[in-house]
N, C-alpha and C positions, 0 to 999 in steps of 0.2 A: 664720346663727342670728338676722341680725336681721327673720325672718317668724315666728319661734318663737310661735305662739300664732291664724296668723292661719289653719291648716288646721281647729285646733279649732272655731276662731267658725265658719267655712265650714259643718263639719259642724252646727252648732247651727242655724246660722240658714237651710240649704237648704231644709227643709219647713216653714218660714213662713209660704211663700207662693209663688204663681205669677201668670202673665201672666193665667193666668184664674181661678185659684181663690184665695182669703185663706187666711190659717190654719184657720179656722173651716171652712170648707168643706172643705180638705181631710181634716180630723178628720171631719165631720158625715159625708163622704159613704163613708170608709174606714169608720166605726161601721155602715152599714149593710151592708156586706159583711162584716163580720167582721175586718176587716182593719188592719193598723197600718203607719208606717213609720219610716225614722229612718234617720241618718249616725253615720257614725266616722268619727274621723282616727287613723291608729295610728302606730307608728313610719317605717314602711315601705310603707304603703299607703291608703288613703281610699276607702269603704264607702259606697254607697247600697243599704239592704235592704226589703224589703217583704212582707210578707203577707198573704193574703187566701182565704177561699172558693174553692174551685178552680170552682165554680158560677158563680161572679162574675169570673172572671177576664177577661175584657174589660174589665169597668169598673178591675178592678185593674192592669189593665198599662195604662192609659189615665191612670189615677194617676200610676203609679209615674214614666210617659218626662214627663206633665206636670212633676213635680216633678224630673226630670233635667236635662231640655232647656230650661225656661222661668223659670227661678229668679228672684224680684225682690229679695231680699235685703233687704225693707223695715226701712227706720229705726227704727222703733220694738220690732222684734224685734231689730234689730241692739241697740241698746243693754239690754231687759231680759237678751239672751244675754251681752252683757259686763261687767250687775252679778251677774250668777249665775259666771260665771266669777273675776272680781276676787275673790267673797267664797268662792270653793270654794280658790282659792292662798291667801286669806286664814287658813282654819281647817286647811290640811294638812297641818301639824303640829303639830298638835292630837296628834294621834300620833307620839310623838319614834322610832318605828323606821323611819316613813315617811321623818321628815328625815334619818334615818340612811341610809337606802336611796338617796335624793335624793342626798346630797353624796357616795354613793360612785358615782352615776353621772356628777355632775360631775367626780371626780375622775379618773373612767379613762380616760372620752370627753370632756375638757376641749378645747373647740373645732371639735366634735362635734355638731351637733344629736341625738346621743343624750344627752346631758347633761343632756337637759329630760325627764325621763319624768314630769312633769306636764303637757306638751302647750303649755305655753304661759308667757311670759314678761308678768311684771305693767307693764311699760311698753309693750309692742307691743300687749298688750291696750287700754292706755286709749287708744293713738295709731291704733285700727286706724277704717280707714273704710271706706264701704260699697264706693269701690273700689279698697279692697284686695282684698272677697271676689268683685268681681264679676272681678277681674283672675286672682285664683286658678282659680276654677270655669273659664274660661276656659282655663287653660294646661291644665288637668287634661282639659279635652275635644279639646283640640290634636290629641290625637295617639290616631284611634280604634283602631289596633292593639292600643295599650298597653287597651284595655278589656275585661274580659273581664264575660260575662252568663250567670249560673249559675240555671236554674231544676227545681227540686225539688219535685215533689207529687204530686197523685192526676190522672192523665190517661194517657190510651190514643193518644192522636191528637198524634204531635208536628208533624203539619203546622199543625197549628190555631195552635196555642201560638206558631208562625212567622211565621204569617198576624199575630197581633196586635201581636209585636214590628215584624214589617217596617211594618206600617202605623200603629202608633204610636210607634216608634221610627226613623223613615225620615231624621231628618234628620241621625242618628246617621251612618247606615248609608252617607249619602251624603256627607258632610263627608268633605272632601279632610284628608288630613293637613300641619299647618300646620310643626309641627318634632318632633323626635325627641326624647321623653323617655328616658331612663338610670336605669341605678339608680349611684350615686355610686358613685367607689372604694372601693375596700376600706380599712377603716382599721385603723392598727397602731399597738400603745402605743408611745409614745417615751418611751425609757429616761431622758432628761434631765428628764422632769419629776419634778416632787415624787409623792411616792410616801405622802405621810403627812399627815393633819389633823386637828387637835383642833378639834370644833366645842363651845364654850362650852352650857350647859344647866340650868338648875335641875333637882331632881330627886333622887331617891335612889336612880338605878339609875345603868347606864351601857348605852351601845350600841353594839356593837362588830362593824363589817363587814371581812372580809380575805379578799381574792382576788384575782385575775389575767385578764388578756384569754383572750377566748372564741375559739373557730369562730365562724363566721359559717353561716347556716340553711343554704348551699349544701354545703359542708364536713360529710362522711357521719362526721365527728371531733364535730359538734352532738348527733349519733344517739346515738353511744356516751355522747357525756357527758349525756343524758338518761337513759341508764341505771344511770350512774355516781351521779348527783345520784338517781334512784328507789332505787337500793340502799340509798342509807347515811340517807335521808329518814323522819320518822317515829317513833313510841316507841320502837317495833324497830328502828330504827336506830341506827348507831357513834355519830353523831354525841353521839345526846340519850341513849345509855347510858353514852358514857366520861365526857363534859363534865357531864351532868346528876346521871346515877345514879351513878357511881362517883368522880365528881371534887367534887361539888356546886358549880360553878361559875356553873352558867346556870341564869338566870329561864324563858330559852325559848333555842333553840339549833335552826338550821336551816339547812339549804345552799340557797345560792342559784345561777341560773343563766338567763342569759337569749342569745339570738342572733339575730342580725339582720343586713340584706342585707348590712353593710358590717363587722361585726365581731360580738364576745358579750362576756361575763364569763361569768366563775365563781368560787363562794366560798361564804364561811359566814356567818350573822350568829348573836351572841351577846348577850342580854341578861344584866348580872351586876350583883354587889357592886361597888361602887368601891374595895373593898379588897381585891377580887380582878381587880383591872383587868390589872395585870402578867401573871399567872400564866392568865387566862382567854386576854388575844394568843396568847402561848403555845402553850396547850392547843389552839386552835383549829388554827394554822398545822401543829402539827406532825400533829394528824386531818388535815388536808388532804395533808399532804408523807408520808401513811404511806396513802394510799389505795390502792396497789400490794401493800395485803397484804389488797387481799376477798377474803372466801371465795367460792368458787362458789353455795352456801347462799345468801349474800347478794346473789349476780348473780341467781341464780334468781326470788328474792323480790326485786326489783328490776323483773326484765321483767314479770314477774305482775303488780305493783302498774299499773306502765307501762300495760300493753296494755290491762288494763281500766278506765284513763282514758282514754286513746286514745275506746273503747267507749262511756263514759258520755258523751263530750261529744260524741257523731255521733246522739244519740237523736231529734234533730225535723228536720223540712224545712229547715226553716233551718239549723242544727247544719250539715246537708249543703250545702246551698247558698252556706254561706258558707265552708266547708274547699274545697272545689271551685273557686269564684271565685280566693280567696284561692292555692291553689296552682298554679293554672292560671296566672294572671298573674306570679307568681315564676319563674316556667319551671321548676316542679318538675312539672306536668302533671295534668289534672285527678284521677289516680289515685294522686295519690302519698300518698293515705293506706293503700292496699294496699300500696305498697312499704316504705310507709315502719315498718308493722308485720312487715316479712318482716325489713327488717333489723335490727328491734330484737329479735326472736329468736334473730338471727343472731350477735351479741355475746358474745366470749367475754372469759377473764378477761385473756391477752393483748392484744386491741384497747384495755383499760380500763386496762391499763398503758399502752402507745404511745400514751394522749391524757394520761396521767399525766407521762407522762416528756416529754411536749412542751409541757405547757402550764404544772405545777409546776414551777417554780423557785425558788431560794431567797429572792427577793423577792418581796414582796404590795405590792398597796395596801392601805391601812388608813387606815379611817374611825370614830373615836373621838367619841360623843357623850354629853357629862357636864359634871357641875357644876366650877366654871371650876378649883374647888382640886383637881380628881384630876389636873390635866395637871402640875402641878410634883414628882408621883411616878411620873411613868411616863420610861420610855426606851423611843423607838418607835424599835427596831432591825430588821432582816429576820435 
């Protein structure tokens, strides 16, 4: 955890510049193709994407292996990227359900670099140096197996399209591999730690997160509980009917659920009253420990909802090109958005039990954020 933040600036500061082009040029000269680019750093993997004119696609892919292979990580982007980051951890929480969300990812995956779902830590920021990212990009080009190259657009000729990667991406192609990248062990809650935190708050609400270790994206138990979390999600959903509409509990009330190479969560967050702080823990946990009574109705309208998100987020070139990359290199295969909608029709209400009964238990984590006098009326029990 102590590089926490130096994937991020990596990704900021890659199209800054190259051996041959400044920032400026490589804006000026993507403006005339049509074209943009840009990095990610995510939990699990690290993104260089690009667009452009399929017309123009030499000068595009001439770009893109520029800005891959030749990176100068100049100083002076280095540092506008680290006052733009300092002051993004600076305001983000600004939104007290974000820092609700933040310290329950501290709390599950504590010792974790999932812990950071901010991407970055405000001391390794201001201590980072140019090579730190030149040392990163580096180890990331190490090992070109682990690289996977997803291209999506209007084209008849995929020799063509091979021709310009081979001949401007050749130094890729030829790089011996230097050592074997991994994806980390799997991670698993330990039961020993603390299971409970009151973070202090001004304010006139409270916020209140509780839940339990996930699957991990490998684990076909992520699938189901994607459907699980679509079913009960929503105005039509149990959730935001029993807690909101029939209990008056919550401000806002929503299941959360997230899974990654090494582990997930699953849960609820509830904004409320602070004199309904007691009774809203509660309410929640036991929506969560009574999910083994959906209807089919509700599984139905769950996959529906699912699949046609699935759908809307595959709509552009890139949508596709980055689901492709993206599960190509997880070793889920470049197709596994086909399978992966075959099995989310495939869920019945059985499956939605057997990830109930395995991942509910009688204990949550729980993450409590409020003004400092609601903690001396509460009893955080499981």
């Amino acid at each position: 955890t102590e590089k926490i933040g130096i994937p991020l600036l990596t990704a900021k500061t890659l199209t800054r510049g190259t051996e041959n082009r400044t920032a400026k040029v490589i804006l000026d000269e993507l403006y005339d193709i049509g074209g943009s680019i840009g990095a990610s750093a995510g939990f699990d993997t690290f993104s260089l994407s690009s667009s452009f004119l399929s017309s123009k696609k030499e000068k595009g892919f001439e770009i893109f292996f520029d800005v891959l292979l030749n990176p100068t990580f100049p100083q002076d982007e280095i540092n506008k990227m680290k006052d733009d980051i300092l002051e993004s951890l600076r305001t983000r929480y600004d939104e007290p359900q974000v820092q609700a969300f933040d310290e329950f990812f501290k709390l599950v995956f504590d010792g974790n670099p999932y812990a950071f779902p901010e991407g970055a830590k405000k001391e390794v920021i201001e201590s980072a140096k140019k090579e730190d990212l030149i040392d990163f990009w580096k180890f990331l080009l190490s090992d070109p197996e682990k690289i996977v190259i997803s291209i999506v657009g209007d084209f008849s000729d995929s020799s063509e399209i091979l021709k310009y990667i081979y001949f401007y991406g050749f130094e890729l192609f030829e790089k011996k591999k230097e050592k074997e990248i991994s994806f980390p062990q799997k991670f698993t809650c330990r039961d020993e730690k603390a299971k409970e935190k009151f973070i202090p708050r001004e304010g006139n609400q409270v916020h209140i997160v509780v839940g339990v270790c996930g699957p991990s994206i490998f684990d076909d138990d992520a699938i189901t509980l994607r459907v699980l979390v679509s079913s009960i999600s929503g105005m039509g959903g149990r959730l935001f009917m029993n807690l909101r509409e029939k209990k008056g509990l919550a401000y806002v009330v929503a299941p959360l659920r997230h899974s990654f190479v090494s582990g997930g969560l699953f849960g609820g967050y509830i904004a409320s009253a602070p004199e309904k702080l007691t009774e809203s823990i509660t309410g929640l946990k036991e929506e969560l420990k009574n999910l083994n009574t959906l209807t089919d109705e509700e599984i139905s309208r769950g996959i529906n909802v699912l699949l046609g998100a699935i759908r809307r987020s595959l709509q552009s070139n890139s949508d596709w090109a980055s689901e492709i990359s993206q599960s190509e290199f997880l070793g889920l295969g470049f197709d596994f958005y086909k399978k992966l909608q075959e099995k989310i029709k495939a869920v019945k209400k059985e499956d939605i039990n057997k990830v109930i009964e395995k991942y509910i238990k009688d204990e949550f984590f729980v993450v409590i954020l409020g003004h400092s006098s609601t903690q001396e009326n509460i009893k955080l029990k499981n």
